[in-house]
C-alpha positions in Angstrom: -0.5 27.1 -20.6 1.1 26.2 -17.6 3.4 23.4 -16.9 2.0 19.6 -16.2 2.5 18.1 -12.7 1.9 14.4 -11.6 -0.6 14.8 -8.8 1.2 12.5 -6.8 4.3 14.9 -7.1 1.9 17.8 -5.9 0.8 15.5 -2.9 4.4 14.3 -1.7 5.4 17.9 -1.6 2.3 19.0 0.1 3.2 16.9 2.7 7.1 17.2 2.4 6.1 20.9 3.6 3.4 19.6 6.1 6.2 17.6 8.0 8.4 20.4 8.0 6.3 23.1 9.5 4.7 21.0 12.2 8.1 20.3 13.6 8.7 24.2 13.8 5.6 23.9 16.5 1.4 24.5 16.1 1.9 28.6 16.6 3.6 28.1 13.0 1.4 25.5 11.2 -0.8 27.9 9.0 -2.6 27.8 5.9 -1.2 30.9 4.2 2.3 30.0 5.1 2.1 26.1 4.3 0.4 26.5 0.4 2.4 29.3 -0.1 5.7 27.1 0.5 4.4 24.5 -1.7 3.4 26.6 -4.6 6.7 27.8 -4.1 8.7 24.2 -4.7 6.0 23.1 -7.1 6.6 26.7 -9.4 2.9 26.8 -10.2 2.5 29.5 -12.1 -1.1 28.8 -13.5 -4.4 28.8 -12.0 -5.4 24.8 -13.1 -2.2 23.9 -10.9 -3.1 26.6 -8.2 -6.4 24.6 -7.8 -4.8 21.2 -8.2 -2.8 22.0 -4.8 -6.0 23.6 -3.3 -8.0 20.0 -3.7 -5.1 18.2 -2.3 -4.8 20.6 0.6 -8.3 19.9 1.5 -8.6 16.5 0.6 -6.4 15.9 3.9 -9.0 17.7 5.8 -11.6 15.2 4.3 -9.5 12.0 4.9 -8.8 13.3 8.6 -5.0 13.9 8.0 -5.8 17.5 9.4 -8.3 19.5 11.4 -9.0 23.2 12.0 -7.4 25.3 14.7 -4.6 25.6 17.3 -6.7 26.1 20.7 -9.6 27.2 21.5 -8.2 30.5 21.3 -7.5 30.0 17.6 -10.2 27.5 16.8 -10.5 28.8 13.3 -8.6 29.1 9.5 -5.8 29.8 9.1 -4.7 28.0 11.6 -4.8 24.1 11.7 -3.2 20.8 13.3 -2.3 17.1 12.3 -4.9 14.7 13.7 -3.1 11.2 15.1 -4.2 10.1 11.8 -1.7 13.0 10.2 0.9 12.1 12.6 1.4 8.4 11.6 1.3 9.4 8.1 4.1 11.9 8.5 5.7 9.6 11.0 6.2 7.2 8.2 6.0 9.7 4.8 8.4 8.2 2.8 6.8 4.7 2.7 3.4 5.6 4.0 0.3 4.9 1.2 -0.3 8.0 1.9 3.1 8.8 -0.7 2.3 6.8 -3.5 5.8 7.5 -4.6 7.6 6.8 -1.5 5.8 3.8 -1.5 6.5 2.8 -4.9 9.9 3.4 -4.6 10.4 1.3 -1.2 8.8 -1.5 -2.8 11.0 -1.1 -6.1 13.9 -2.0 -3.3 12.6 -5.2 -2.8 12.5 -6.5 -5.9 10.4 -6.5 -9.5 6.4 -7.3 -9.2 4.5 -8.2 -12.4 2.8 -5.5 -14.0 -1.1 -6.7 -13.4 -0.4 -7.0 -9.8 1.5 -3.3 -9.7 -1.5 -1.8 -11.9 -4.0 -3.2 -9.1 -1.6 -2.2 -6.5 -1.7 1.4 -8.3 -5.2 1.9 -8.4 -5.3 0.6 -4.6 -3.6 3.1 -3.6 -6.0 5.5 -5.7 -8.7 4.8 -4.1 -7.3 4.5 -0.2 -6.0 7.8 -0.6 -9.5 9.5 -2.4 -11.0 7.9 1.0 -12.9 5.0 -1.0 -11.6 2.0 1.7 -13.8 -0.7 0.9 -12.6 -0.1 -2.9 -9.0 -0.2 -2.3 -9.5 -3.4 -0.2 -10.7 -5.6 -3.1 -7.8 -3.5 -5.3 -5.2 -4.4 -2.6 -7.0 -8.4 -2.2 -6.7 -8.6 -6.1 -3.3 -7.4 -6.6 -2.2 -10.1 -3.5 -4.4 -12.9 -5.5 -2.0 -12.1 -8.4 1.3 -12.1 -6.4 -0.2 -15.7 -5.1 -0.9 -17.0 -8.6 2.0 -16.1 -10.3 3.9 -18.2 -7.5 1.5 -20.9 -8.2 1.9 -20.7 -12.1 6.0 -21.1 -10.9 5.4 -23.6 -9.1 3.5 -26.3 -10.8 5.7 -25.2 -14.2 9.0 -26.8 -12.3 6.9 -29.6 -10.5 6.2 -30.2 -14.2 9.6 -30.1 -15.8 10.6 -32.9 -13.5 8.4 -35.4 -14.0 6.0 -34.8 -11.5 2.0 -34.5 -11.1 0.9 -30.7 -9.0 -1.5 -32.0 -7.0 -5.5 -30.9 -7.4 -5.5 -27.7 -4.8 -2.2 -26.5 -6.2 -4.1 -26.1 -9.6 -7.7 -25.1 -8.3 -8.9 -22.0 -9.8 -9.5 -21.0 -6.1 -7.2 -19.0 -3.8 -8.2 -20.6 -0.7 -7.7 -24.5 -2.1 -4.1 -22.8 -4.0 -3.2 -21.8 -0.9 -3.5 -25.1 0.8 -2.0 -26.9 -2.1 1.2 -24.2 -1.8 1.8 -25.2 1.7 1.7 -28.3 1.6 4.1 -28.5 -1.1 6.4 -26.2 0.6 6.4 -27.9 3.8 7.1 -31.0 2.1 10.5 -29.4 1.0 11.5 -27.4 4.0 14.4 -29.6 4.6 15.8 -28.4 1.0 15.5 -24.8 1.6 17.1 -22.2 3.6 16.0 -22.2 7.5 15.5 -18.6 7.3 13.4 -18.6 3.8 11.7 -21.4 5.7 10.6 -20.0 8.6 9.6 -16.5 6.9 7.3 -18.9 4.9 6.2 -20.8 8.4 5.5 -17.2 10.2 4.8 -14.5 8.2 3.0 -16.1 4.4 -0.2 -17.2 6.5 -0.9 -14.1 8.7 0.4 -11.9 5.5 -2.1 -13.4 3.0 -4.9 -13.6 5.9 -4.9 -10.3 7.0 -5.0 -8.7 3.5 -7.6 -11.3 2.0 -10.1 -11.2 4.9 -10.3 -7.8 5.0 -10.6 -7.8 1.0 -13.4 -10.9 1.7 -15.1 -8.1 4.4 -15.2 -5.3 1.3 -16.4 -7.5 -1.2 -18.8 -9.6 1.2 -20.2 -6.7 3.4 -22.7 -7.3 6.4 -22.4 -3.4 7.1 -22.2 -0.3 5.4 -19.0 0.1 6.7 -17.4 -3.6 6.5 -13.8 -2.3 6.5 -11.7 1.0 8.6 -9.0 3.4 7.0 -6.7 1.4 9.6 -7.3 -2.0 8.4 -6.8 -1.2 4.9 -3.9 1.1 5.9 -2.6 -2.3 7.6 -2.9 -4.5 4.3 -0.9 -1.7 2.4 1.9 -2.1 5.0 1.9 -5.7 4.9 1.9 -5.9 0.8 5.0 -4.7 0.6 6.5 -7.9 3.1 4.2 -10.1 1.6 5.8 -9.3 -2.1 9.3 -9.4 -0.5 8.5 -13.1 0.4 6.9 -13.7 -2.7 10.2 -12.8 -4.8 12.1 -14.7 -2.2 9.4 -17.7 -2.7 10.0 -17.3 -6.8 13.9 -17.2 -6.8 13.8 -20.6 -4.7 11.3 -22.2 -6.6 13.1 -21.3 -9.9 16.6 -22.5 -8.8 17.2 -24.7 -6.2 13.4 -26.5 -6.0 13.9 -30.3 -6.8 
């Protein structure tokens, strides 16, 4: 039996080898030459991995990473191209969805989420990159709910501990009334925290939180069969990362120096 590889490992080599031979110029971006080289870095040496490479290779054909041909000359197999689509990936592959576990491993920089928001975050990233968008909208939307109600929970725990009432929206069960609640707490306190933290909070928490819950709203409230676009979700999975920076940021505040 042959040896057990992650998928996501097969993936983020796939395109590791993808990256390279596209800057060696289109003449040179093969088939053959590309799953060869990626066989070859992965050591498969069985045919359930030699497969396992083959779906990924064509799943980037069916998400629209890649496309047939060089010119019309060479319109056929083996030769191919990246699609724009392919290009912004690559452009940003070691943070990009697209690499799960360049993703992962940015976000790991910017500090510890909780584990119900990461497993939501996880399967998220699943589904955007098995091409199921409106799916990993509500995963991505649920996993930001968490990140919001976690800061909540820290929030009305220290207005607690010092004698103080939360007031009604801060402990609503819904996000939109929690959200209201949250800001006007914070802005009640901006002269006690940092201008920067401040204004981070003032700028970015409302477009952050919008942009990734109305297009979560737009999944799970559809008008269309196609309520959301690869590039709006792609979008929210840019932003999580930010909005979880600010989050930790939010936390470490509320924790120490709210009063």
């Amino acid at each position: 039996m042959g040896k057990e590889i992650d998928g996501q490992i097969i993936r983020r080599v796939l395109l590791e080898v993808i990256s390279e031979t596209a800057n060696r110029g289109p003449g040179s971006f093969q088939q053959g030459s590309i799953l060869r080289e990626a066989s070859r870095r992965l050591d498969l040496h069985c045919l359930e991995l030699e497969e396992a490479l083959l779906t990924y290779w064509h799943d980037l054909f069916r998400s629209g990473h890649l496309s047939w041909g060089y010119n019309l000359s060479n319109p056929d197999p083996p030769f191919c191209h990246l699609t724009d689509q392919g290009r912004r990936t690559l452009k940003n592959l070691s943070r990009d969805p697209a690499n799960p576990d360049g993703y992962f491993e940015n976000l790991s920089k910017l500090g510890t989420i909780n584990p119900v928001t990461e497993s939501y975050l996880r399967e998220g990233l699943k589904t955007y990159n098995s091409d199921c968008f409106k799916a990993a909208a509500v995963m991505i939307g649920v996993a930001t709910e968490s990140l919001i109600l976690e800061l909540r929970d820290e929030l009305v725990k220290k207005i607690k501990s010092i004698g103080r009432t939360p007031s009604k929206d801060l402990e609503d069960w819904r996000i939109k009334k929690i959200l209201g609640g949250f800001k006007a707490e914070i802005d009640s306190h901006k002269n006690d925290m940092s201008r920067q933290l401040f204004e981070a909070v003032e700028s970015y928490w409302p477009a952050y939180t919008y942009q990734i819950r109305t297009t979560r709203n737009e999944a799970g409230h559809p008008v269309n069969i196609e309520p959301v676009t690869s590039e709006t979700v792609h979008a929210s999975l840019l932003v999580f990362p930010e909005l979880a920076k600010l989050a930790i940021n939010l936390k470490s505040w509320i924790t120490n120096e709210y009063k």
